[in-house]
ChimeraX commands (.cxc) that place a marker at each C-alpha (Angstrom):
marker #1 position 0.00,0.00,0.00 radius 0.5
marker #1 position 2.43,2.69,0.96 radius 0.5
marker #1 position 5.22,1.48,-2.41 radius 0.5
marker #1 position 1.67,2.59,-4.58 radius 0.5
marker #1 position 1.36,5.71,-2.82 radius 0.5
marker #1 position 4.99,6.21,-2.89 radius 0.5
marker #1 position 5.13,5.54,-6.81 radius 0.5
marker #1 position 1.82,7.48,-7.19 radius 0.5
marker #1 position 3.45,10.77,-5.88 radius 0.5
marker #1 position 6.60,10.11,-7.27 radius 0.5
marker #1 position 4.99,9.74,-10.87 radius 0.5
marker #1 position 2.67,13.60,-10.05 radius 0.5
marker #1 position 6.34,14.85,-9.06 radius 0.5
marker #1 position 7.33,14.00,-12.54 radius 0.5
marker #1 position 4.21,15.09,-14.34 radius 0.5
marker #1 position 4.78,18.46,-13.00 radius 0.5
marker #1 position 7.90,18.78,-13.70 radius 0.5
marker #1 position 7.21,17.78,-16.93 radius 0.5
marker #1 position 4.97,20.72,-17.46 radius 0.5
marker #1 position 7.11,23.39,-15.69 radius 0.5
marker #1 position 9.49,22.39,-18.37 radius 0.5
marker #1 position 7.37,22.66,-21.18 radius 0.5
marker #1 position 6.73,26.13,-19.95 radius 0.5
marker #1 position 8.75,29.02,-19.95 radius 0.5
marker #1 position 9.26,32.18,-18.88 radius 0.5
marker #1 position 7.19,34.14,-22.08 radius 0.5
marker #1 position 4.09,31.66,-21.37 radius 0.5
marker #1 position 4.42,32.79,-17.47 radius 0.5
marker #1 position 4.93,36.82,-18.85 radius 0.5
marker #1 position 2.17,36.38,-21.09 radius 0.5
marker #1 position 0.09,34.82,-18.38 radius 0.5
marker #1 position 0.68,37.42,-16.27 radius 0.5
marker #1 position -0.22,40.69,-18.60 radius 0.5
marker #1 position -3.07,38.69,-19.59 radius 0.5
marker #1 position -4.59,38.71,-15.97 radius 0.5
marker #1 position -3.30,42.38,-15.44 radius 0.5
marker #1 position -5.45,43.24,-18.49 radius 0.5
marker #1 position -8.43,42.01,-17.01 radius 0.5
marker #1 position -7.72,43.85,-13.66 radius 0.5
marker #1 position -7.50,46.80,-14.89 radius 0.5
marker #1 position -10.24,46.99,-16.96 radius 0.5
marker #1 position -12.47,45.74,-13.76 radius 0.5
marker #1 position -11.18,48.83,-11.96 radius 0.5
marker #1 position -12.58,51.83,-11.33 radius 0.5
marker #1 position -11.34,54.89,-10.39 radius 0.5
marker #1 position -12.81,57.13,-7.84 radius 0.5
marker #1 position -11.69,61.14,-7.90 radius 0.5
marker #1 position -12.56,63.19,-5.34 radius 0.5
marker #1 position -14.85,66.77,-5.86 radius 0.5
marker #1 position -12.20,69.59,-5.01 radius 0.5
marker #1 position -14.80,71.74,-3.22 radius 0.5
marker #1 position -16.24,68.55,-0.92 radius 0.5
marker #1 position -13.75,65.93,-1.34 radius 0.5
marker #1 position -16.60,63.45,-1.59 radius 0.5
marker #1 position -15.49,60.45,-4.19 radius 0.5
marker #1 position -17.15,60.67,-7.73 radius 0.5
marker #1 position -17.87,57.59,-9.19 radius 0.5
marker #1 position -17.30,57.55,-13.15 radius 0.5
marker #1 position -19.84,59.67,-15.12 radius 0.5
marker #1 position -20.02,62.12,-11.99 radius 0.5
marker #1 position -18.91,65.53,-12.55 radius 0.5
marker #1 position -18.02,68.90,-10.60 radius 0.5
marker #1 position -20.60,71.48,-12.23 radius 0.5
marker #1 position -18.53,73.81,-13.72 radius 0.5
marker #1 position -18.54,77.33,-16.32 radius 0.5
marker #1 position -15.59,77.03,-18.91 radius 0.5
marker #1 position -14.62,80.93,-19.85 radius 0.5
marker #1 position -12.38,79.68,-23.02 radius 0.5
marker #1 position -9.09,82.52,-24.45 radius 0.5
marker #1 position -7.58,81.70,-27.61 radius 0.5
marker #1 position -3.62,82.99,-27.44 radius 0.5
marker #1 position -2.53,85.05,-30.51 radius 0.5
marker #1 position 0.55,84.83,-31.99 radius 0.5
marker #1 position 2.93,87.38,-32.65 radius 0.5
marker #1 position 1.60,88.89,-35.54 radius 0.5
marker #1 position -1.80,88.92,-33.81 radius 0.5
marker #1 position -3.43,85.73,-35.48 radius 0.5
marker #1 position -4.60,83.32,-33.46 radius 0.5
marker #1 position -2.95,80.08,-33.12 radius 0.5
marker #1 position -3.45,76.63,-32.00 radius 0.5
marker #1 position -1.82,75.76,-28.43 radius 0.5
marker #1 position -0.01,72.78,-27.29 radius 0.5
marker #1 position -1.68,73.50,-23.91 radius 0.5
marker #1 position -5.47,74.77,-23.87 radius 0.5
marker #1 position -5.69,77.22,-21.03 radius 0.5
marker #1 position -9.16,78.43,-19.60 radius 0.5
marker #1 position -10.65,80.11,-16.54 radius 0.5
marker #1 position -13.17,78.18,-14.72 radius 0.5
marker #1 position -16.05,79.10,-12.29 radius 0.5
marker #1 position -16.73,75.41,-10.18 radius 0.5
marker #1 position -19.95,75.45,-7.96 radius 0.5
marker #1 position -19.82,71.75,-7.12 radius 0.5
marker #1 position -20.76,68.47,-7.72 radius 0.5
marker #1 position -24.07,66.61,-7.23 radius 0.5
marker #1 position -23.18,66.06,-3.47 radius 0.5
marker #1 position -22.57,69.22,-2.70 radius 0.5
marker #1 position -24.04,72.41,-5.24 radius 0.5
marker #1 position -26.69,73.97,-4.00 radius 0.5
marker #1 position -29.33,73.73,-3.42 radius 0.5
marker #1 position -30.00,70.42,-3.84 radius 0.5
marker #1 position -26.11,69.73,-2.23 radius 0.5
marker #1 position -26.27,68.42,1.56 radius 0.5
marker #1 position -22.43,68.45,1.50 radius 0.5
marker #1 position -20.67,71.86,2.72 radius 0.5
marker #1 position -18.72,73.09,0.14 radius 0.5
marker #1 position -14.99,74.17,1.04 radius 0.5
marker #1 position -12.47,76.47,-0.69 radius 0.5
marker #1 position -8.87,74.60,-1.02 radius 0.5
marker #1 position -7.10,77.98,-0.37 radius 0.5
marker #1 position -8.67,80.25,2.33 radius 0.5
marker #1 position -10.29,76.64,3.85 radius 0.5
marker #1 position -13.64,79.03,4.56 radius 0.5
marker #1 position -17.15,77.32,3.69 radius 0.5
marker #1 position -18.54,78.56,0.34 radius 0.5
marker #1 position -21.42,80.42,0.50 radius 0.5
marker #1 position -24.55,79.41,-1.10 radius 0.5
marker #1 position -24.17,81.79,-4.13 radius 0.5
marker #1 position -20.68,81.53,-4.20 radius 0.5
marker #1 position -18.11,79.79,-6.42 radius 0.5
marker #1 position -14.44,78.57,-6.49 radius 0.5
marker #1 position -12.31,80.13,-9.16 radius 0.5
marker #1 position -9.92,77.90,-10.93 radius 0.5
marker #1 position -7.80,77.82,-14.32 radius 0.5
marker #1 position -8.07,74.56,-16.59 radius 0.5
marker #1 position -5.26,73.37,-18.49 radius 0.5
marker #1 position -6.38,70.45,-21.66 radius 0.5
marker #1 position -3.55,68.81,-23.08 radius 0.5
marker #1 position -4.13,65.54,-25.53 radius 0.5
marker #1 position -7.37,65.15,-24.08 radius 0.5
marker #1 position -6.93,65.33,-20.36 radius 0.5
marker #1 position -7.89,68.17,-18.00 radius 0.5
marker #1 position -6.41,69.00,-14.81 radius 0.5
marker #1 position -7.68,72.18,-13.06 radius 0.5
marker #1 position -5.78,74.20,-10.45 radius 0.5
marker #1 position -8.18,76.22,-7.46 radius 0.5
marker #1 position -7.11,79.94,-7.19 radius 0.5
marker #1 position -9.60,80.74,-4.89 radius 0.5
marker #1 position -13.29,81.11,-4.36 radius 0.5
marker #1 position -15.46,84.07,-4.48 radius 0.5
marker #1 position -14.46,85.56,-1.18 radius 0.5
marker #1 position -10.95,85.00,-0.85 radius 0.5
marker #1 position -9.92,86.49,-4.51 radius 0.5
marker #1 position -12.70,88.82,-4.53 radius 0.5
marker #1 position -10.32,92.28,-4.94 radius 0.5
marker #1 position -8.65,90.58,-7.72 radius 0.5
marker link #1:1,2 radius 0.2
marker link #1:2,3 radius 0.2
marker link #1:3,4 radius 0.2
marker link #1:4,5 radius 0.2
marker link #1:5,6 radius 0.2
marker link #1:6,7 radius 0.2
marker link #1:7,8 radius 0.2
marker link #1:8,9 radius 0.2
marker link #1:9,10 radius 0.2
marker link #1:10,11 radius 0.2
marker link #1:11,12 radius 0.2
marker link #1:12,13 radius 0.2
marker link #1:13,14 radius 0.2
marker link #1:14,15 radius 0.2
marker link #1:15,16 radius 0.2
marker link #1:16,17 radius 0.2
marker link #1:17,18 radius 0.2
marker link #1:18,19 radius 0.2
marker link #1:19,20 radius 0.2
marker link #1:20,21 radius 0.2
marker link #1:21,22 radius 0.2
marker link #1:22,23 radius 0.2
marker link #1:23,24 radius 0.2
marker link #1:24,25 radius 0.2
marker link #1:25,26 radius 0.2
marker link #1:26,27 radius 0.2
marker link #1:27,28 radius 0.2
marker link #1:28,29 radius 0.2
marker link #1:29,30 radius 0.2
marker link #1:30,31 radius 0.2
marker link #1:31,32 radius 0.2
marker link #1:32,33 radius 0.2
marker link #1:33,34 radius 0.2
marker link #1:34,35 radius 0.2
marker link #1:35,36 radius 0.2
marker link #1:36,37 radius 0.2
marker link #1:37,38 radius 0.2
marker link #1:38,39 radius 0.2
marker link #1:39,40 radius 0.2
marker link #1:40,41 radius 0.2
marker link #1:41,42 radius 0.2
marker link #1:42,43 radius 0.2
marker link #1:43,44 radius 0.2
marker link #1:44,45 radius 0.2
marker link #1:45,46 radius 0.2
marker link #1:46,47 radius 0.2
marker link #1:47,48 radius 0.2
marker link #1:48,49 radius 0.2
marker link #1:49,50 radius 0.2
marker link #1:50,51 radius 0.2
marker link #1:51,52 radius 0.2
marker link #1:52,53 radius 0.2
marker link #1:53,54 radius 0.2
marker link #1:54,55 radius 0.2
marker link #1:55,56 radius 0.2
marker link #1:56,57 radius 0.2
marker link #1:57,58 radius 0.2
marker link #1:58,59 radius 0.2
marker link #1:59,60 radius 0.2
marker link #1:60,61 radius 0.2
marker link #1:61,62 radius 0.2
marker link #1:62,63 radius 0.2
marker link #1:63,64 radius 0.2
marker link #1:64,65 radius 0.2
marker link #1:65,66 radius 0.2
marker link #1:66,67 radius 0.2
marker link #1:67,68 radius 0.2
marker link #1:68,69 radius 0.2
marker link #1:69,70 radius 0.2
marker link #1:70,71 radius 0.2
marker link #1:71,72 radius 0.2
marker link #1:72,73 radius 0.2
marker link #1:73,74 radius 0.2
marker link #1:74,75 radius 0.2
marker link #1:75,76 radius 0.2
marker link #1:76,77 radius 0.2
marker link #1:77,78 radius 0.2
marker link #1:78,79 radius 0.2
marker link #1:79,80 radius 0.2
marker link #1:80,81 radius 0.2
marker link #1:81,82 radius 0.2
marker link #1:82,83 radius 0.2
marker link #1:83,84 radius 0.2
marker link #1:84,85 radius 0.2
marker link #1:85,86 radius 0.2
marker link #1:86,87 radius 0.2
marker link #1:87,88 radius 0.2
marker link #1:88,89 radius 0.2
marker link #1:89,90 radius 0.2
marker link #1:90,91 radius 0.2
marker link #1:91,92 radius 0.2
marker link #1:92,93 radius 0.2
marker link #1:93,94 radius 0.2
marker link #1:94,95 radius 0.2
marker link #1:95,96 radius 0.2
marker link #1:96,97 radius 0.2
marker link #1:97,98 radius 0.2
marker link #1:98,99 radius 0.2
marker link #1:99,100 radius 0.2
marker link #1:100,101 radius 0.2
marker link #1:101,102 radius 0.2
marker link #1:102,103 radius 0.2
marker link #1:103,104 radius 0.2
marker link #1:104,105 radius 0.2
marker link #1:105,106 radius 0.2
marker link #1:106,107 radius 0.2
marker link #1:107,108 radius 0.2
marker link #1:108,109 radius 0.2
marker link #1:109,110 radius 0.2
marker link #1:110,111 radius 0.2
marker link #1:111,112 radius 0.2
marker link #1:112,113 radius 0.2
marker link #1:113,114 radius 0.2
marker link #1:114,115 radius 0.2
marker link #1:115,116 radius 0.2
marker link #1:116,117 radius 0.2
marker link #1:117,118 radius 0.2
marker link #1:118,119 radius 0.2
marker link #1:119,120 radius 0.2
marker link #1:120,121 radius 0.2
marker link #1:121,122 radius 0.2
marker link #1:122,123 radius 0.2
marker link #1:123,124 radius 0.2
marker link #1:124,125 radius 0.2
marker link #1:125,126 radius 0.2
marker link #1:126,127 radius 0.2
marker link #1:127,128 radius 0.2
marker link #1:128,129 radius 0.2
marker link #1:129,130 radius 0.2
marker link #1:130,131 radius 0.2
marker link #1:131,132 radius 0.2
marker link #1:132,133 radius 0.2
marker link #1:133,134 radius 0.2
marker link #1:134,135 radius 0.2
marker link #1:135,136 radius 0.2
marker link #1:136,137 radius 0.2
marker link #1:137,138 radius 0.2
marker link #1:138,139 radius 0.2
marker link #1:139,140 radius 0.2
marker link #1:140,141 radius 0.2
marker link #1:141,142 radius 0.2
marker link #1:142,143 radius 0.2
marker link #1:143,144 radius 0.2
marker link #1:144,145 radius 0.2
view
């Protein structure tokens, strides 16, 4: 009984070596990307409102009023930039604009709650279709500027 169990293991030992040897390392690589593929596309990615920092879930957006300049070129014609800069008025996302918002709403400069009629102030920069926007202030902290 135990020489069958003996010769039983001894023969998986072999099996399984005889596959690791079949295999190599680009199977394994390949393996391995494959199941990082499908990770990644299982995802998602959470980003957090800037006035609120409540998470946004994908198709969630900060409401927001795009004020658009096109830069002009030396001889005063207007060109197409590398970097799309525009000035941006954000009053929240669905958590948090009023009045619908239960979420206080705070600026990331001065750190003082947003009033109800009130807005952050921010410049957008668009580059090869991504956007990242950078607070300057809301409507009480930049209001002499």
């Amino acid at each position: 009984m135990y020489v069958l169990v003996i010769v039983l293991t001894a023969a998986i030992i072999v099996y399984l070596l005889h596959i690791m040897k079949r295999l190599r390392k680009n199977d394994y690589s390949a393996l391995a990307n494959r199941m990082a593929r499908r990770s990644r596309s299982t995802l998602k990615v959470l980003k957090p409102c800037p006035l609120c920092r409540t998470m946004l879930s994908r198709g969630e957006r900060v409401h927001t009023v795009v004020f658009s300049r096109q830069p002009v070129a030396a001889d005063g014609s207007t060109r197409p930039p590398k970097i799309k800069e525009s000035m941006v008025h954000m009053f929240g996302c669905p958590y948090c604009r009023p009045p619908e918002g239960n979420q206080s709403r705070t600026c990331p400069v001065c750190k003082r709650e947003i009033r109800g009629d009130g807005y952050a102030i921010a410049r957008m920069f668009e580059r090869n279709g991504r956007k990242h926007v950078h607070v300057l202030g809301c409507t009480e902290c930049r209001h002499g500027r």
